[in-house]
BALOBA-1460 file (C-alpha; in Angstrom, 3 decimals):
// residues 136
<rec num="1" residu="x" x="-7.471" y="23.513" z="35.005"/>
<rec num="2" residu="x" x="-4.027" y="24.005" z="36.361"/>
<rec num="3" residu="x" x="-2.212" y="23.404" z="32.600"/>
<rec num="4" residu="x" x="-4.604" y="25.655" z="31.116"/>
<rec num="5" residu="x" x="-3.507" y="28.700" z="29.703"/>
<rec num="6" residu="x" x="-4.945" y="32.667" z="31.001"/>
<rec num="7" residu="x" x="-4.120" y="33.345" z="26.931"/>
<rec num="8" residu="x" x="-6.771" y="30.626" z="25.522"/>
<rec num="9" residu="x" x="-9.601" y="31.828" z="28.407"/>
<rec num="10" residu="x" x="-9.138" y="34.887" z="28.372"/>
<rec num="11" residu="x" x="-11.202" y="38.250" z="26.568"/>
<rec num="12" residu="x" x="-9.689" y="39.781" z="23.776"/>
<rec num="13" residu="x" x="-9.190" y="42.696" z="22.752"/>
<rec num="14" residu="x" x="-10.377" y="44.237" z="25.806"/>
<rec num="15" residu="x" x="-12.389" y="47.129" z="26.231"/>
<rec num="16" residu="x" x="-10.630" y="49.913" z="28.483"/>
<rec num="17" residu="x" x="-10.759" y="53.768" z="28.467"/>
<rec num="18" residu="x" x="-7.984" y="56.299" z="29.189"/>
<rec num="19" residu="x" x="-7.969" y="58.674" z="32.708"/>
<rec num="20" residu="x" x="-9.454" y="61.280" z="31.447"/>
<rec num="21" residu="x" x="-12.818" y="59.847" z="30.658"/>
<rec num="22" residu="x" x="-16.185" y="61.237" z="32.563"/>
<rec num="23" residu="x" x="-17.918" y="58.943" z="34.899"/>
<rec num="24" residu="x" x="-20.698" y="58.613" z="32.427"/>
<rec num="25" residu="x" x="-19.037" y="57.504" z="29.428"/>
<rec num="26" residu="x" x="-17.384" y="54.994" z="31.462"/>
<rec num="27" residu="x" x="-20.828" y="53.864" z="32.475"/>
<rec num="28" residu="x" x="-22.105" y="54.008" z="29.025"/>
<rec num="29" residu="x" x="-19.551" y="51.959" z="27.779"/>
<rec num="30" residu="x" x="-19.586" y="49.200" z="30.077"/>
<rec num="31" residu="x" x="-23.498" y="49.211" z="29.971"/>
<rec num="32" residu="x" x="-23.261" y="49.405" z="25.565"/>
<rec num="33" residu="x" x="-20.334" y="46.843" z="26.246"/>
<rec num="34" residu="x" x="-22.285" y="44.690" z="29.146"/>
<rec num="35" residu="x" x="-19.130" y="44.767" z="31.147"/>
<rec num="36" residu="x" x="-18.802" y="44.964" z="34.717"/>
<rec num="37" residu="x" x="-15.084" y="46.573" z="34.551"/>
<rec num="38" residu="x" x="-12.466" y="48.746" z="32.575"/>
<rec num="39" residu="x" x="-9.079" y="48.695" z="32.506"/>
<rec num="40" residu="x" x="-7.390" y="52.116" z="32.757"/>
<rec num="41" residu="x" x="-4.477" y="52.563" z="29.754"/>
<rec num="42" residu="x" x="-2.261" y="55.709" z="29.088"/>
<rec num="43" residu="x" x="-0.120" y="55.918" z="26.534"/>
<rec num="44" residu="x" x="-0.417" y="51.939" z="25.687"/>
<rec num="45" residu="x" x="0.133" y="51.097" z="29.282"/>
<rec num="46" residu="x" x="-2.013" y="49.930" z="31.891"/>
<rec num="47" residu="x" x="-2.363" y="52.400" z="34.854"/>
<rec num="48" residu="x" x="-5.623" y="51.116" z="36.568"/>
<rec num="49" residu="x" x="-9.356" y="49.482" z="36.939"/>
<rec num="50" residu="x" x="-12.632" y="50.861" z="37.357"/>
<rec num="51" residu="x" x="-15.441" y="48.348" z="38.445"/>
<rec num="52" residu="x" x="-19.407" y="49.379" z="37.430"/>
<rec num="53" residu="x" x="-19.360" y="48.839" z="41.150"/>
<rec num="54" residu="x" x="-16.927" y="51.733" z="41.653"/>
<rec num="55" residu="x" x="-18.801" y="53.822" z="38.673"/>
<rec num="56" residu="x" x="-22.523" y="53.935" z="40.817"/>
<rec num="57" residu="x" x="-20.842" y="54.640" z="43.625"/>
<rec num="58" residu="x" x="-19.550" y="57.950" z="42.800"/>
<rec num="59" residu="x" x="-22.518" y="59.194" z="41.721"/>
<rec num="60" residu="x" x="-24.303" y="61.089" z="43.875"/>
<rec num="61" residu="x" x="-27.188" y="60.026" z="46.305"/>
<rec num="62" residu="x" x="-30.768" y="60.860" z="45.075"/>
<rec num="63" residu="x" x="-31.011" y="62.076" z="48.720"/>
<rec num="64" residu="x" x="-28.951" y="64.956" z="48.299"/>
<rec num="65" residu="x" x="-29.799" y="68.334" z="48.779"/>
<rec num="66" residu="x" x="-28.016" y="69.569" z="45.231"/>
<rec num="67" residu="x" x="-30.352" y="70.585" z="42.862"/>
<rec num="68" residu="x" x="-30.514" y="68.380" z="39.247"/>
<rec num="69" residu="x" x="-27.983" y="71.431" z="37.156"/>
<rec num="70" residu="x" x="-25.428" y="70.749" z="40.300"/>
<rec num="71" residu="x" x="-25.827" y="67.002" z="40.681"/>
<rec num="72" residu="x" x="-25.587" y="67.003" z="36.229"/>
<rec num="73" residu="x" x="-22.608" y="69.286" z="36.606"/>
<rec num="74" residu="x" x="-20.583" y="67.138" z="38.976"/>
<rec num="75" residu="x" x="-21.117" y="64.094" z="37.461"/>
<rec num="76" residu="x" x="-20.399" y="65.427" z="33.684"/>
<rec num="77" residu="x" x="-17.350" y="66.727" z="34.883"/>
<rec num="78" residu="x" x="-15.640" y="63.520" z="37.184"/>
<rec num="79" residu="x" x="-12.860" y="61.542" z="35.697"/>
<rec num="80" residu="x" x="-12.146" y="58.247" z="35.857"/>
<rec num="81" residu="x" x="-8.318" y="59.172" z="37.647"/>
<rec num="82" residu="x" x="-10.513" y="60.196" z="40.650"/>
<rec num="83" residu="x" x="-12.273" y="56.676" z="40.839"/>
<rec num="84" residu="x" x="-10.091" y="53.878" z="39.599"/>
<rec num="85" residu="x" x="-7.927" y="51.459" z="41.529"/>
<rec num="86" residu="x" x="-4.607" y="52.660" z="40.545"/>
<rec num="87" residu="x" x="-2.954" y="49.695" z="42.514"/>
<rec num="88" residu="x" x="-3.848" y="47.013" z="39.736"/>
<rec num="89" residu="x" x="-2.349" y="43.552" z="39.642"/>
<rec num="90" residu="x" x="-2.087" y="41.882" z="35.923"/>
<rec num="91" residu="x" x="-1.149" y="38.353" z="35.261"/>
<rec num="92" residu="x" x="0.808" y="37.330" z="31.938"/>
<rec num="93" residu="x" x="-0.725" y="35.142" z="29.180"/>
<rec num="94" residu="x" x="1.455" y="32.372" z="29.721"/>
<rec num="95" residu="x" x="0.005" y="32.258" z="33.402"/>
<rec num="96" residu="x" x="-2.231" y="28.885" z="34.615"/>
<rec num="97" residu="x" x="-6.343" y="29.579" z="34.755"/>
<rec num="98" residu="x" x="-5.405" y="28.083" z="38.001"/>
<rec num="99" residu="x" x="-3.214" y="30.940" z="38.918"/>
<rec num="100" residu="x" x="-5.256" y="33.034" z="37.922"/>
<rec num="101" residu="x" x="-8.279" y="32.041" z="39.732"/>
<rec num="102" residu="x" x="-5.716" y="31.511" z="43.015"/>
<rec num="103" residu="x" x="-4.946" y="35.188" z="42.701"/>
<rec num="104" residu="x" x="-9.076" y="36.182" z="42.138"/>
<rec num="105" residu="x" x="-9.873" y="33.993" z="45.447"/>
<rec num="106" residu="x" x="-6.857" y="36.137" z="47.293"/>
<rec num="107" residu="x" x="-7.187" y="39.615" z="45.989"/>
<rec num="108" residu="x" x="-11.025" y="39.124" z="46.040"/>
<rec num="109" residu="x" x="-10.967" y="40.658" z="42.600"/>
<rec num="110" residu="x" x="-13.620" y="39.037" z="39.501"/>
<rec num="111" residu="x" x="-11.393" y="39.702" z="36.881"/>
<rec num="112" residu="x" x="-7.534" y="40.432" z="35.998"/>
<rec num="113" residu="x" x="-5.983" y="42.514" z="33.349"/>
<rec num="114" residu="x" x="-3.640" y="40.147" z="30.946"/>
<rec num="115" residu="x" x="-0.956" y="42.049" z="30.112"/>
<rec num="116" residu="x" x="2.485" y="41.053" z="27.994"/>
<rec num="117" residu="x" x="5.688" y="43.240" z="27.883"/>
<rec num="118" residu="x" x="3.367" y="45.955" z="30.178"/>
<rec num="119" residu="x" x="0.943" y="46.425" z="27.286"/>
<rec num="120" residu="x" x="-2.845" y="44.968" z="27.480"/>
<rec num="121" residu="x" x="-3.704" y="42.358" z="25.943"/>
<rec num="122" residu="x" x="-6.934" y="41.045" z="27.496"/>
<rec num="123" residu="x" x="-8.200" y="39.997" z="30.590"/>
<rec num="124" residu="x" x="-9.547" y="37.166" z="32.374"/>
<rec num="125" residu="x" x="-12.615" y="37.078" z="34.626"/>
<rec num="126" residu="x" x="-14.668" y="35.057" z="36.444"/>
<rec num="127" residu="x" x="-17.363" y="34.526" z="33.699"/>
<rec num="128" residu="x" x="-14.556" y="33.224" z="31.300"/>
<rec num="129" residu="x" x="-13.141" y="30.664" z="34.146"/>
<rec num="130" residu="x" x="-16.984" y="29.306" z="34.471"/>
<rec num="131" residu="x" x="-17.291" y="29.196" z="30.669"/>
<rec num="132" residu="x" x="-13.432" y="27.277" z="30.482"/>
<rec num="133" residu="x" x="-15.122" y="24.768" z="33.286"/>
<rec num="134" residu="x" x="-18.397" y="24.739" z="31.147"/>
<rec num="135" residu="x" x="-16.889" y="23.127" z="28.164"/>
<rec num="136" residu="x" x="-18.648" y="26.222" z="26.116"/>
């Protein structure tokens, strides 16, 4: 695992949305997409991660006291820039799997952006490690 390469594991192209998308066309598009996170790009570069974790978290509780039009009107109308991990580590695509999954174990993240020259070019999860170590 160590000579492998994060460029021959890794998914690509990759999925991601911009900033300014709402909460729920983030979740629609990981859910039409069945993937569990999003890299954030802005004009070609990558600026941040959104996990479906961090998506059903900022909607609101069914326990609160806002009525359906209020709880609809907050959702329709957060962005992704108030949600997403702007702190987000990449690796490049001549890193090691074993690097990679070194830096997953560390960070506690399940997948890394793959990024080359600061533009996105993939990314590498835990899935695609498992599938690498499946022979599949």
């Amino acid at each position: 695992m160590n000579k492998e390469l994060v460029k021959n594991h890794m998914t690509s192209p990759v999925i991601s949305i911009s900033s300014d998308t709402n909460l729920s066309e983030a979740h629609k598009a990981m859910a039409d997409n069945k993937v569990r996170r999003l890299p954030i790009v802005e004009n070609g570069k990558l600026v941040g991660i959104v996990s479906l974790n961090d998506v059903l978290e900022a909607k609101p509780s069914a326990a609160s006291s806002l009525s359906v039009w209020e709880l609809n009107y907050l959702v329709a109308n957060l962005k992704i820039k108030d949600i997403m991990c702007a702190n987000v580590f990449s690796i490049s695509p001549d890193a090691t799997v074993g690097e990679a999954a070194k830096m997953m174990l560390e960070k506690k993240f399940s997948g890394i952006p793959v990024t080359e020259n600061d533009k996105l070019i993939g990314i590498i999860t835990e899935s695609d490690i498992f599938r690498m170590l499946a022979g599949s």
